[in-house]
DOLO-691392 format. One record per residue: residue number from 1; x, y, z of N, C-alpha, C, O, CB in turn. Coordinates in pm, 1 decimal, decimal comma, m for minus. Glycine has a CB too. Layout:
% DOLO-691392
<nr=NUM	nxx=X	nyy=Y	nzz=Z	caxx=X	cayy=Y	cazz=Z	cxx=X	cyy=Y	czz=Z	oxx=X	oyy=Y	ozz=Z	cbxx=X	cbyy=Y	cbzz=Z> $
...
This chain:
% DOLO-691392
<nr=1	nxx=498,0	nyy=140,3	nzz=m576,7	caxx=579,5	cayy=221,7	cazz=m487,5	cxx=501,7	cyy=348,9	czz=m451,5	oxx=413,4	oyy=393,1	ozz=m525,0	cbxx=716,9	cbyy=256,7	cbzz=m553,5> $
<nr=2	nxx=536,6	nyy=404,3	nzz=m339,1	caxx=427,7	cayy=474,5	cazz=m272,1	cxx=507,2	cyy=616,3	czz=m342,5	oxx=616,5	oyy=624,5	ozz=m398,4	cbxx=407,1	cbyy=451,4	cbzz=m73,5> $
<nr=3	nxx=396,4	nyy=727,3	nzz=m312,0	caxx=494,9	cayy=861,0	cazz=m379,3	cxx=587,9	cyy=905,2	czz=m286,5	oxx=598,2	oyy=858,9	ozz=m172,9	cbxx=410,9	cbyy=1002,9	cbzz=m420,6> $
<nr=4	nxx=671,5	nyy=1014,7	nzz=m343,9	caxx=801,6	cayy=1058,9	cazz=m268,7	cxx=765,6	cyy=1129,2	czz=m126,4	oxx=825,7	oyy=1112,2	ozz=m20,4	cbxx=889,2	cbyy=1169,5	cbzz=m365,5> $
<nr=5	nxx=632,3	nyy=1227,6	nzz=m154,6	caxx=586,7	cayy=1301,9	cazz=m81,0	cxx=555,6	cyy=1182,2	czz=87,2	oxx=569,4	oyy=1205,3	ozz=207,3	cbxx=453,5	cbyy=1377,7	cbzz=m175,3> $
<nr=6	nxx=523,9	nyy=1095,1	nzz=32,3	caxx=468,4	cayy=977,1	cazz=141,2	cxx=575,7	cyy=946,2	czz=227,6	oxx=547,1	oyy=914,7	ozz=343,1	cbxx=418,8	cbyy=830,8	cbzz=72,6> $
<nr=7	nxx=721,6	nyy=950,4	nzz=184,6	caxx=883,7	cayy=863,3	cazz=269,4	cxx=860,0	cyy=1029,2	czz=325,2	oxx=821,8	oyy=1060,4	ozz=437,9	cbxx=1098,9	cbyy=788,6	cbzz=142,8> $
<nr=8	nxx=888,1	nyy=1106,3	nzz=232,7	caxx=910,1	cayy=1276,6	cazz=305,3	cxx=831,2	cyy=1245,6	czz=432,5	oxx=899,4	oyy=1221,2	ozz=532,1	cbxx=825,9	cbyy=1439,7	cbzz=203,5> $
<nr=9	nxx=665,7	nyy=1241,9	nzz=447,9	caxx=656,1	cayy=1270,3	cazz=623,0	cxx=644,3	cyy=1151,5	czz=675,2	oxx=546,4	oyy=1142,0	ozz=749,2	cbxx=527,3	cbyy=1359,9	cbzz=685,7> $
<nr=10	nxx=723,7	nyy=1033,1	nzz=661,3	caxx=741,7	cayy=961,9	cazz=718,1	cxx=878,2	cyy=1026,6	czz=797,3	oxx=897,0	oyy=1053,4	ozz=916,0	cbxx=732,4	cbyy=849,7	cbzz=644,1> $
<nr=11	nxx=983,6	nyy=1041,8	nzz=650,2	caxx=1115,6	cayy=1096,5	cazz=772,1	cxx=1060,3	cyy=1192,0	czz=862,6	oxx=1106,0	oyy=1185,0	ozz=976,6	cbxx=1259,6	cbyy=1184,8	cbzz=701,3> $
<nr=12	nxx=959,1	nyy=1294,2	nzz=838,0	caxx=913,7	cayy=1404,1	cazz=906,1	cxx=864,5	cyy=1379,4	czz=1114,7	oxx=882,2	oyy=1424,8	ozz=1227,7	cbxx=771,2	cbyy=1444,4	cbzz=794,0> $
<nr=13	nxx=792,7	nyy=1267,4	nzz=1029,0	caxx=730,3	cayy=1218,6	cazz=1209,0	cxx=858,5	cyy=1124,4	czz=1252,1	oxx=856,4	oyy=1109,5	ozz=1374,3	cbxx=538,9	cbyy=1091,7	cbzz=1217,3> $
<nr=14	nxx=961,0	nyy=1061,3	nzz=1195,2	caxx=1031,5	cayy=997,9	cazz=1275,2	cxx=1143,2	cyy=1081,1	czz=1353,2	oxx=1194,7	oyy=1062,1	ozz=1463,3	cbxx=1078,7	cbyy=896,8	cbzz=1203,2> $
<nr=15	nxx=1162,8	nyy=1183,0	nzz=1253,7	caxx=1263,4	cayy=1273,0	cazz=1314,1	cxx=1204,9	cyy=1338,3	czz=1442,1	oxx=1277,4	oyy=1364,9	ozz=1538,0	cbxx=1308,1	cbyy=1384,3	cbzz=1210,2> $
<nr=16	nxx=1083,8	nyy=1361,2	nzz=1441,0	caxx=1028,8	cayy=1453,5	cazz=1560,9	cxx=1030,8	cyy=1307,6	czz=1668,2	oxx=1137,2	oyy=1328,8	ozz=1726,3	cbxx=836,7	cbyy=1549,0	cbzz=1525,2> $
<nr=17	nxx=980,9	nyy=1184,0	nzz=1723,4	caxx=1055,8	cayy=1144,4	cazz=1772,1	cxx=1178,4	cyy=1031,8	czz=1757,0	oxx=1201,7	oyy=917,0	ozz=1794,7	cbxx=996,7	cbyy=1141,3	cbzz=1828,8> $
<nr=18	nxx=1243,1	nyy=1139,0	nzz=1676,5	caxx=1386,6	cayy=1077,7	cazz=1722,8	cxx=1473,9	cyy=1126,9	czz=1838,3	oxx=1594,5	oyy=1142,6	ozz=1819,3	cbxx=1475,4	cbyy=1089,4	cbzz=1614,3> $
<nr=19	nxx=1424,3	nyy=1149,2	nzz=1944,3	caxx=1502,3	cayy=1215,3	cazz=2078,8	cxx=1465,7	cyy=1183,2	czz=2187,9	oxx=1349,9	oyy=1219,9	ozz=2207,6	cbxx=1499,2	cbyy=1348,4	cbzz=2096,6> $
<nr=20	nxx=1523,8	nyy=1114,6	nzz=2296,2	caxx=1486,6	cayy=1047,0	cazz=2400,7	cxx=1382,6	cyy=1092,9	czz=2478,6	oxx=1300,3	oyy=1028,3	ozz=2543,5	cbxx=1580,4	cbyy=1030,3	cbzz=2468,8> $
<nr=21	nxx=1404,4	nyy=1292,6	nzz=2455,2	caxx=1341,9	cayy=1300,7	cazz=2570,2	cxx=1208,9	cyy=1346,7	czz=2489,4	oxx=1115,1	oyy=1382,3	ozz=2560,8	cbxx=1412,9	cbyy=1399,1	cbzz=2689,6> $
<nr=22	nxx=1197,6	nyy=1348,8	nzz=2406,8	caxx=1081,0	cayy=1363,2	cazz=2326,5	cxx=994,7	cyy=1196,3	czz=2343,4	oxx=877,8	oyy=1175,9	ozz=2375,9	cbxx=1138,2	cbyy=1409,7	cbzz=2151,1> $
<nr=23	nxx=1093,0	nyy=1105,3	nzz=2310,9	caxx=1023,4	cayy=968,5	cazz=2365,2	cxx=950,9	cyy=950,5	czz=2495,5	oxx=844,6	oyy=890,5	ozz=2512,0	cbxx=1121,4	cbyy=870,6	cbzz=2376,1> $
<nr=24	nxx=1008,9	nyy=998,6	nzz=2566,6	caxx=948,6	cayy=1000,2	cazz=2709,1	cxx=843,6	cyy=1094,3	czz=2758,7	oxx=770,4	oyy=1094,5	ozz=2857,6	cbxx=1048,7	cbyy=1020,0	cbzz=2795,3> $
<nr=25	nxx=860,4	nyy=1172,6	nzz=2659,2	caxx=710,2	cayy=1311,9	cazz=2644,5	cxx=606,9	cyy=1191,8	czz=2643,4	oxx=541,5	oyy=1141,7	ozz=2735,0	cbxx=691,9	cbyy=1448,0	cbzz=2447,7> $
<nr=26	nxx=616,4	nyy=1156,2	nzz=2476,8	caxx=516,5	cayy=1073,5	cazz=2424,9	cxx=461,6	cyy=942,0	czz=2502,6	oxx=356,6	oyy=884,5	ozz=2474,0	cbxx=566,5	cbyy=1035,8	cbzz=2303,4> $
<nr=27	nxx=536,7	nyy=910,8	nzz=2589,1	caxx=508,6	cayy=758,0	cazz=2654,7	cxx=447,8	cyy=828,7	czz=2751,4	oxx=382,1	oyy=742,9	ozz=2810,5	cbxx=638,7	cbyy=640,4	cbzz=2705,4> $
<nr=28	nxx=424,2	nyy=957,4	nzz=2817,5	caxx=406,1	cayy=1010,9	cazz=2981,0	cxx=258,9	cyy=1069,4	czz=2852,2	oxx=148,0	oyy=1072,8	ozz=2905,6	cbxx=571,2	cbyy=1163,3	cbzz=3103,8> $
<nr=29	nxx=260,2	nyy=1082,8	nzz=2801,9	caxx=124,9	cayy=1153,4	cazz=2715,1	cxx=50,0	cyy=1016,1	czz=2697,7	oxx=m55,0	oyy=1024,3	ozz=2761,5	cbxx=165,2	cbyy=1243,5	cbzz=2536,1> $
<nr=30	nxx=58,8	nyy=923,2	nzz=2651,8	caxx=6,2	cayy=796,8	cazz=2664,4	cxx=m80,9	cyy=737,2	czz=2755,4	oxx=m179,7	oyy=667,5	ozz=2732,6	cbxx=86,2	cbyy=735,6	cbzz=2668,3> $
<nr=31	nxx=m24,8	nyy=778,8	nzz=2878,4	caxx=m53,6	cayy=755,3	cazz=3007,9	cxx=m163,2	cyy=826,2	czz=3072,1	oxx=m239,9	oyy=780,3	ozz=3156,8	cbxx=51,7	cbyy=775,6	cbzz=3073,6> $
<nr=32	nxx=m162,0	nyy=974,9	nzz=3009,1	caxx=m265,4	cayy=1058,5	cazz=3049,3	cxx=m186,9	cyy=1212,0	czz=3013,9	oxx=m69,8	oyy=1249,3	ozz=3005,7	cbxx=m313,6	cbyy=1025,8	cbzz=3222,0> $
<nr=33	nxx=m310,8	nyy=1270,5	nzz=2999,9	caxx=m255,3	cayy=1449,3	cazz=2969,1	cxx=m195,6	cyy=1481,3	czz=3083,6	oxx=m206,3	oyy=1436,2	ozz=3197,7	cbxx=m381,2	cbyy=1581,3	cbzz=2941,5> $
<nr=34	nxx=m127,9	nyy=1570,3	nzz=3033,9	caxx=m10,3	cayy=1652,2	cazz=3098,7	cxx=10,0	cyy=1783,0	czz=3083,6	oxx=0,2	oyy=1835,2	ozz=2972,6	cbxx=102,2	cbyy=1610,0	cbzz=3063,9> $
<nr=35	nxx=46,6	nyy=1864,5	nzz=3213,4	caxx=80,4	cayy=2034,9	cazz=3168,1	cxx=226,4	cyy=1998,8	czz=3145,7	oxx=275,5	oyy=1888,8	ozz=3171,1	cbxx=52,4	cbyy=2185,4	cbzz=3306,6> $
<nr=36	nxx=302,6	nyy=2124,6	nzz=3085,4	caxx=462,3	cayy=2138,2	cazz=3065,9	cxx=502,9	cyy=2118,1	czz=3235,9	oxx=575,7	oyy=2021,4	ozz=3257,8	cbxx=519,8	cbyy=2319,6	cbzz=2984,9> $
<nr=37	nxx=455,1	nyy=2214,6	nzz=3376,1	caxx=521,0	cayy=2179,5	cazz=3469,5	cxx=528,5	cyy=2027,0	czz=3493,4	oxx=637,8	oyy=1980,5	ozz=3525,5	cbxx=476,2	cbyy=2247,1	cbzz=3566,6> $
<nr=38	nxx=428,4	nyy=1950,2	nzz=3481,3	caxx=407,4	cayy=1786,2	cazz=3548,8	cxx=486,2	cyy=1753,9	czz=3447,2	oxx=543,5	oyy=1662,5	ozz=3506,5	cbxx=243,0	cbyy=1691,9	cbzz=3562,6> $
<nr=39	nxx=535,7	nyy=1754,3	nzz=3343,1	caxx=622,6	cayy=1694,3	cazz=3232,0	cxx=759,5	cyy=1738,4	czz=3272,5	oxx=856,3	oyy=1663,0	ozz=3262,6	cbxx=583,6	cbyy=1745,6	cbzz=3076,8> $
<nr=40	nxx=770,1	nyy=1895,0	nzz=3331,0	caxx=908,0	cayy=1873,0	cazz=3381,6	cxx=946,3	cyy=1811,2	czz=3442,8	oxx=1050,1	oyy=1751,3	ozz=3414,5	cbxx=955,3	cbyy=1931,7	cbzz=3422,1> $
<nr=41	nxx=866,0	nyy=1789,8	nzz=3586,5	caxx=833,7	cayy=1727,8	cazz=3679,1	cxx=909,5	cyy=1577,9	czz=3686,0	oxx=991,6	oyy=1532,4	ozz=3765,6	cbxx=696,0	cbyy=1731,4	cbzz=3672,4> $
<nr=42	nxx=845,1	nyy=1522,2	nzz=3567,4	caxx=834,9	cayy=1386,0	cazz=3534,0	cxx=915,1	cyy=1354,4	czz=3501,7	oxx=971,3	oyy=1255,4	ozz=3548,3	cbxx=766,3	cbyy=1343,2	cbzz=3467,1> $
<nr=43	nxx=970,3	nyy=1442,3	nzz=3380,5	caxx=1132,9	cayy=1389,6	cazz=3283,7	cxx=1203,0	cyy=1419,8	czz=3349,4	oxx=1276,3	oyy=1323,0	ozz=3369,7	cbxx=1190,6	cbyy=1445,2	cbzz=3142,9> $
<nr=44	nxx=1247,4	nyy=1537,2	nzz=3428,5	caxx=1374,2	cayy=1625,0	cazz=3466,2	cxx=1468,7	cyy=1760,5	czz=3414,2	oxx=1571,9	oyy=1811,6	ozz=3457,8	cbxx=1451,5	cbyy=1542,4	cbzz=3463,9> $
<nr=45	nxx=1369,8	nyy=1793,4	nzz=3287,2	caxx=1431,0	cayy=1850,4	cazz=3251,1	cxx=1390,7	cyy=1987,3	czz=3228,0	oxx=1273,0	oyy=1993,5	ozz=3192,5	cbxx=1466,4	cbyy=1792,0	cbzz=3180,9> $
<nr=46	nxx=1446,7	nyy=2094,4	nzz=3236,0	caxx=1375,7	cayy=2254,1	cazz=3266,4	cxx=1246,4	cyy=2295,5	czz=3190,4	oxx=1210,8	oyy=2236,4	ozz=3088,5	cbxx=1483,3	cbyy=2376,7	cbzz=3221,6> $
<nr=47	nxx=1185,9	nyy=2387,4	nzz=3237,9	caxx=1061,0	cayy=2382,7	cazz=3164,6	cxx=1062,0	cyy=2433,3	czz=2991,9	oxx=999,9	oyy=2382,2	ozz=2898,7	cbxx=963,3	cbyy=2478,7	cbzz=3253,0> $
<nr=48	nxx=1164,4	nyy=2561,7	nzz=2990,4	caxx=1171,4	cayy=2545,7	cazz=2833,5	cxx=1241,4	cyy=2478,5	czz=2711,4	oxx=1253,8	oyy=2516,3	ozz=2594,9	cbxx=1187,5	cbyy=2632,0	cbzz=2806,5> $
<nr=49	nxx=1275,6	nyy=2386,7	nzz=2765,0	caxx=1324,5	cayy=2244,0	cazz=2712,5	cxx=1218,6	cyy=2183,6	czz=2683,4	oxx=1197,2	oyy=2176,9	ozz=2562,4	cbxx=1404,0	cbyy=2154,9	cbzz=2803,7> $
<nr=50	nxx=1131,5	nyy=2129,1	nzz=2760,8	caxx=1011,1	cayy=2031,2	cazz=2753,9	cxx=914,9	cyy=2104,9	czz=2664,5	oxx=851,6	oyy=2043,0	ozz=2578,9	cbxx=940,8	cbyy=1994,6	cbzz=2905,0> $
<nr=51	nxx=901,5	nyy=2233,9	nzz=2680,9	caxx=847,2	cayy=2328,3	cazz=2577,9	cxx=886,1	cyy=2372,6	czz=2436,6	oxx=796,0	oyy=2428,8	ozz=2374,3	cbxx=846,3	cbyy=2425,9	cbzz=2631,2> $
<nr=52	nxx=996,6	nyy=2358,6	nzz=2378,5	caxx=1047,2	cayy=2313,3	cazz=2296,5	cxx=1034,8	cyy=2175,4	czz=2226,0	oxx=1026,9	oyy=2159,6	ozz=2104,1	cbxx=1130,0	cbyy=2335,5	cbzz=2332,0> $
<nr=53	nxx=1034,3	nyy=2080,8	nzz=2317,8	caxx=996,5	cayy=1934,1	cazz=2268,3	cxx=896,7	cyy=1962,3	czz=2261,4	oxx=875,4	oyy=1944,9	ozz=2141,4	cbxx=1015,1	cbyy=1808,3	cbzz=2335,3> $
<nr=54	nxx=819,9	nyy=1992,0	nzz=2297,5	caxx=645,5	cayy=1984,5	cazz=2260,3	cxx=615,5	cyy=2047,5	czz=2127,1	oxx=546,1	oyy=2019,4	ozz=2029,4	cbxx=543,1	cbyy=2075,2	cbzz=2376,4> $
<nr=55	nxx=689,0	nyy=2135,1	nzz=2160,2	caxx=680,6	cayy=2255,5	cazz=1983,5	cxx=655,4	cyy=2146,9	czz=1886,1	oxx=558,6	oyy=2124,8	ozz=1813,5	cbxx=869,5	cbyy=2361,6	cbzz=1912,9> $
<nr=56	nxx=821,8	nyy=2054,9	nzz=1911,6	caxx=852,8	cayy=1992,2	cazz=1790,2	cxx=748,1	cyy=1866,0	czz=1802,8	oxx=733,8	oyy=1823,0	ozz=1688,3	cbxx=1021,0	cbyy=1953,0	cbzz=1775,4> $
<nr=57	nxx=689,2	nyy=1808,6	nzz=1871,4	caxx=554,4	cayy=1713,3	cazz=1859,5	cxx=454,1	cyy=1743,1	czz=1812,2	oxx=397,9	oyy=1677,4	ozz=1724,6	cbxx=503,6	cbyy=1673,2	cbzz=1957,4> $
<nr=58	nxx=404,6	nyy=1867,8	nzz=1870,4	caxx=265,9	cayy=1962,9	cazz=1806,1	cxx=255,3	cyy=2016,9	czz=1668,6	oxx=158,4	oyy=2073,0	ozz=1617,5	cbxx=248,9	cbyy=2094,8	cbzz=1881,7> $
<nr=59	nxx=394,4	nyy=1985,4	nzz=1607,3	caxx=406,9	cayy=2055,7	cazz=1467,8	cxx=425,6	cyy=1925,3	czz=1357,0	oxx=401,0	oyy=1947,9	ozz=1238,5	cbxx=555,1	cbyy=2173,3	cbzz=1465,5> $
<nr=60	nxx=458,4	nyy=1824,4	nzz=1388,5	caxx=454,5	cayy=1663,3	cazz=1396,4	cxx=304,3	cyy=1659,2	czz=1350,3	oxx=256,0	oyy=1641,5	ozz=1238,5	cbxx=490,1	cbyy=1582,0	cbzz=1566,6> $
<nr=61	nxx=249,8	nyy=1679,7	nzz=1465,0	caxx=92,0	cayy=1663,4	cazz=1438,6	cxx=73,2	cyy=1497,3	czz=1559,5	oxx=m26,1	oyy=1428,8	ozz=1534,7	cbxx=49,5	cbyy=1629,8	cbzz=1207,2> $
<nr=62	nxx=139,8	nyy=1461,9	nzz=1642,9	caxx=206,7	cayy=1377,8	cazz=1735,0	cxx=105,3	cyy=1402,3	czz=1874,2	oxx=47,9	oyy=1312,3	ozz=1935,5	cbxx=380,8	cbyy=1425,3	cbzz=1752,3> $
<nr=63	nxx=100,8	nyy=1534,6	nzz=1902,3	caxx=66,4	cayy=1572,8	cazz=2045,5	cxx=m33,0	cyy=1696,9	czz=1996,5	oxx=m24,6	oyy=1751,2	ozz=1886,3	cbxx=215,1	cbyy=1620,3	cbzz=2156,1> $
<nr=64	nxx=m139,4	nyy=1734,5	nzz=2112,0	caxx=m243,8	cayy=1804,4	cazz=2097,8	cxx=m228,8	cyy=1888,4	czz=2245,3	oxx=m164,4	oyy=1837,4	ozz=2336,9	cbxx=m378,2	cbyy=1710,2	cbzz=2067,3> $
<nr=65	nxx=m297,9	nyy=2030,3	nzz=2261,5	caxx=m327,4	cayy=2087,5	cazz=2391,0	cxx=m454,9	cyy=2192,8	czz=2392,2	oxx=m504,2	oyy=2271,7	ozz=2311,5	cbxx=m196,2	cbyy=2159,1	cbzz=2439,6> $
<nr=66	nxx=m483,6	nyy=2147,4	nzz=2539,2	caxx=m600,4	cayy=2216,1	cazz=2544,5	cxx=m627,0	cyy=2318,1	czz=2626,8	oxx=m647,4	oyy=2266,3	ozz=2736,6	cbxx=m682,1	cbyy=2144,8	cbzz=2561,8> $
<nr=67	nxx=m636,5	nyy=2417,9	nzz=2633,9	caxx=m630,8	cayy=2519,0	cazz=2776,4	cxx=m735,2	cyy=2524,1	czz=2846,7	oxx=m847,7	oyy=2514,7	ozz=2797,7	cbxx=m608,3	cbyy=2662,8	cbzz=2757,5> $
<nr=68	nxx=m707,8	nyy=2542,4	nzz=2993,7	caxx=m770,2	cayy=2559,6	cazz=3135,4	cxx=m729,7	cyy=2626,3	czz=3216,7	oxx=m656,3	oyy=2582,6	ozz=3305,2	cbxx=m780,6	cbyy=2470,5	cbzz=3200,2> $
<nr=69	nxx=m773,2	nyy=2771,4	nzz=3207,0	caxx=m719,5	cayy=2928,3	cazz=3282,9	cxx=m584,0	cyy=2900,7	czz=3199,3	oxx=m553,1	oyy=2904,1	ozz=3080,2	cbxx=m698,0	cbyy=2946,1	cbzz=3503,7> $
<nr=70	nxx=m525,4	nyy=2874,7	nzz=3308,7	caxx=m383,2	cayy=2925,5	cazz=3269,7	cxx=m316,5	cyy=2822,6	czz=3236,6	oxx=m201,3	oyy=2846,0	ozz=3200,1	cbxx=m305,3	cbyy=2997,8	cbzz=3370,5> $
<nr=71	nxx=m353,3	nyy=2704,8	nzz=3237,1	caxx=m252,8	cayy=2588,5	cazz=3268,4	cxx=m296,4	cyy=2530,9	czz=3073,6	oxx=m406,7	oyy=2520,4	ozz=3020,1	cbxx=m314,7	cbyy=2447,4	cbzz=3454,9> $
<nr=72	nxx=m182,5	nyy=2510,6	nzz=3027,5	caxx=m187,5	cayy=2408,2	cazz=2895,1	cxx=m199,1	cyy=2279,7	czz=2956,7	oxx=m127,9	oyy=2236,5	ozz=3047,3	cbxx=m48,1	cbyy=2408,8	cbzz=2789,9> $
<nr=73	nxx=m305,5	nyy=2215,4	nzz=2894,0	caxx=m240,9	cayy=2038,5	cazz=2931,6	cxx=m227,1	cyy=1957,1	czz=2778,9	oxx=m310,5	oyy=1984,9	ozz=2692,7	cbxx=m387,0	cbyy=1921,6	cbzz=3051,9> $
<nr=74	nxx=m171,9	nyy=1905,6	nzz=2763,6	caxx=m109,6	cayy=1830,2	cazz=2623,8	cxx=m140,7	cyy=1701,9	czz=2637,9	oxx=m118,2	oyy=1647,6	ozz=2746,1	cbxx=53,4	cbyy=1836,5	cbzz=2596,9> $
<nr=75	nxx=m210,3	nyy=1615,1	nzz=2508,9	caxx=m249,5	cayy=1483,7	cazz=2549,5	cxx=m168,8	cyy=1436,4	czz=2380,1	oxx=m168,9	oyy=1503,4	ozz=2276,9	cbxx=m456,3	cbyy=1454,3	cbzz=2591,5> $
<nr=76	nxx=m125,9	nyy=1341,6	nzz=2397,3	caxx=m150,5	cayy=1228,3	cazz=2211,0	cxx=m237,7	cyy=1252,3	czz=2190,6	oxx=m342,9	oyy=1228,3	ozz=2249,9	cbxx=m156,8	cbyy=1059,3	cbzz=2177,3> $
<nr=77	nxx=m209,9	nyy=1324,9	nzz=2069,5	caxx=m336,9	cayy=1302,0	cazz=1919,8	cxx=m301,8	cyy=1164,9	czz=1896,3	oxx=m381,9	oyy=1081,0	ozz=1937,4	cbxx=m311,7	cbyy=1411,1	cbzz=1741,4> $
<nr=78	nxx=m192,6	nyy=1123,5	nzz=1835,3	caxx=m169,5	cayy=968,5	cazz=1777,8	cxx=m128,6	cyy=859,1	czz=1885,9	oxx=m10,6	oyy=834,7	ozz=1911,0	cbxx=m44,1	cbyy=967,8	cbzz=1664,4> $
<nr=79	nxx=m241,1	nyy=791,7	nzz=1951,3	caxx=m171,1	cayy=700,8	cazz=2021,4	cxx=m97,8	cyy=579,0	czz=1992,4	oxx=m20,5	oyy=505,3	ozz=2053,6	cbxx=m236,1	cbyy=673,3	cbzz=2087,8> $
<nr=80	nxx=m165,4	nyy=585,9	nzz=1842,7	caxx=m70,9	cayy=483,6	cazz=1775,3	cxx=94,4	cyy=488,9	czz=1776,6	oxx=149,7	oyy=379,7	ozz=1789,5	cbxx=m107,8	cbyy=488,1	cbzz=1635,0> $
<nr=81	nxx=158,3	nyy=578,3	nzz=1767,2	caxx=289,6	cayy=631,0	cazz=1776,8	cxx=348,4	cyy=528,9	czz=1902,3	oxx=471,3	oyy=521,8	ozz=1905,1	cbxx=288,1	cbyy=808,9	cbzz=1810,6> $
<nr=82	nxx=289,2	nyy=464,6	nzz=1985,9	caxx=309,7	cayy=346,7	cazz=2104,3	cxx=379,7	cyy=257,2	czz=2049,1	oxx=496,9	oyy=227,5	ozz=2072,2	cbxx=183,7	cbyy=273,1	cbzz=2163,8> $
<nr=83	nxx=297,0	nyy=206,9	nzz=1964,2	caxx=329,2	cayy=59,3	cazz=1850,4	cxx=446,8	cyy=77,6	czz=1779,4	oxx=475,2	oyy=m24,1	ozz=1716,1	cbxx=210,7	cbyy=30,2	cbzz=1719,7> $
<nr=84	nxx=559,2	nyy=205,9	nzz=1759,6	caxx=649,7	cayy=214,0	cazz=1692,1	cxx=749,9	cyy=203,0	czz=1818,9	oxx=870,4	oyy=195,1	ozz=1795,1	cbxx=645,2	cbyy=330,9	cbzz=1595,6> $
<nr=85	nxx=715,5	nyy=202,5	nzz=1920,1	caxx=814,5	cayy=168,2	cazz=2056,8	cxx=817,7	cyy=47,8	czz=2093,3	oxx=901,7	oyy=6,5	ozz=2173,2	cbxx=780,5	cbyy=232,5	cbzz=2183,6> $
<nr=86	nxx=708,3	nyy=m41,0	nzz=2029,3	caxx=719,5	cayy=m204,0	cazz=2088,6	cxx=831,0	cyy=m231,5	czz=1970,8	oxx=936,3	oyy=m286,0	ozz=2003,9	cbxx=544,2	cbyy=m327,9	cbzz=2081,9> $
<nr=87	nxx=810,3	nyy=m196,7	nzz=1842,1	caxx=833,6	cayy=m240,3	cazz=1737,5	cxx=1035,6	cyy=m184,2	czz=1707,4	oxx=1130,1	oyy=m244,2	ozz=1656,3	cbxx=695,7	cbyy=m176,3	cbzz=1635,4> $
<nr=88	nxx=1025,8	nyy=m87,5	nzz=1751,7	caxx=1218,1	cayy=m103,7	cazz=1796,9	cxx=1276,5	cyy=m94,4	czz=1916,2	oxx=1383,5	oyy=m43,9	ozz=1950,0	cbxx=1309,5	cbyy=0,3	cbzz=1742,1> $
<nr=89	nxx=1169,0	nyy=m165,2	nzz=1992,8	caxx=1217,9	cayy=m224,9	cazz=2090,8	cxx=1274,6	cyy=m386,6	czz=2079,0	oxx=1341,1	oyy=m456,4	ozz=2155,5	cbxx=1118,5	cbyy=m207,2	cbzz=2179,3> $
<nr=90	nxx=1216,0	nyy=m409,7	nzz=1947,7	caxx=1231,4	cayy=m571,9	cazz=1881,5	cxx=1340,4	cyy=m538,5	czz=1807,6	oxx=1423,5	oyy=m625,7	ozz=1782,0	cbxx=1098,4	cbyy=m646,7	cbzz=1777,7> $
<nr=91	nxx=1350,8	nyy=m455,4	nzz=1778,9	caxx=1527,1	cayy=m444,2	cazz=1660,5	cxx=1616,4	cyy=m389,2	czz=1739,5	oxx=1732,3	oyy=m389,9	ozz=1697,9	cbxx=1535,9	cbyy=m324,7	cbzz=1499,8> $
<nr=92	nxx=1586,9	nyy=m323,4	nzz=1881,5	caxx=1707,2	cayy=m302,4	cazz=1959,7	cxx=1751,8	cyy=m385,3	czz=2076,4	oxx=1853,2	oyy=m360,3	ozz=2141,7	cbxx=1699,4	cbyy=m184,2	cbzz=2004,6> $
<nr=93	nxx=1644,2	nyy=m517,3	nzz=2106,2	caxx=1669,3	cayy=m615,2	cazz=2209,2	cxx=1802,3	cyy=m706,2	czz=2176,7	oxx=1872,9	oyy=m731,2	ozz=2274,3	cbxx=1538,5	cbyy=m706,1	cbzz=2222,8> $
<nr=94	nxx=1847,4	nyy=m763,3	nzz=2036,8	caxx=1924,4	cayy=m826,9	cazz=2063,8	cxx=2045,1	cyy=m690,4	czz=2030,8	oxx=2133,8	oyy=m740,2	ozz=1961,5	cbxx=1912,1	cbyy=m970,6	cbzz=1990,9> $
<nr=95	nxx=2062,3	nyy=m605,0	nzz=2046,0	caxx=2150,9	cayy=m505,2	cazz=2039,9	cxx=2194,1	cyy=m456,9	czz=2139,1	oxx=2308,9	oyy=m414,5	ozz=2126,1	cbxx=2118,6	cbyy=m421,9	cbzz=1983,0> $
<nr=96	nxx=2134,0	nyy=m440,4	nzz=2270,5	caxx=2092,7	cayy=m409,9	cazz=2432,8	cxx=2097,5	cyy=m568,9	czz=2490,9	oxx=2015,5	oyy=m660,8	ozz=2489,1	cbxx=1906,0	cbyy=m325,0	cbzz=2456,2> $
<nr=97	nxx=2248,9	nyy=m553,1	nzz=2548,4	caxx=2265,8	cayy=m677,3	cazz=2605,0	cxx=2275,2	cyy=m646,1	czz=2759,5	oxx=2290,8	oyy=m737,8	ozz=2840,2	cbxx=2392,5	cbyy=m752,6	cbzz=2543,6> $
């Protein structure tokens, strides 16, 4: 059995995305880097919202950013984090009728 510390940041990274629109950060980061405006842009939702979700990704250790003048752009550190979207997408298909 693995140590306690090991389930701890497991709940840690699942909780960060456990939120839709944090899901949809991560899938639009997948795709290619992104500033917070093109992420508002993208999701719909105000800019310090999306900035907030990012907080909670970047502290995850989930999402990375890099600056250029003025503009942040944010890419996946873990692109693996993908493979946990195919994978309950298989435990929520026969649930999603």
């Amino acid at each position: 059995m693995k140590c306690k510390n090991y389930y701890k940041e497991q709940a840690r990274i699942h909780k960060a995305l456990s939120n839709e629109a944090r899901l949809m950060i991560v899938d639009k980061l997948y795709e290619k880097e992104c500033s917070v405006g093109e992420l508002t842009e993208l999701i719909g939702l105000d800019q310090s919202t999306i900035s907030k979700h990012l907080s909670v990704l970047l502290s995850a250790g989930i999402v990375d950013y890099r600056k250029e003048k003025n503009v942040v752009y944010y890419k996946l550190l873990t692109p693996c984090v993908i493979d946990m979207f195919a994978c309950a997408s298989k435990v929520a298909k026969p649930r999603v009728q």
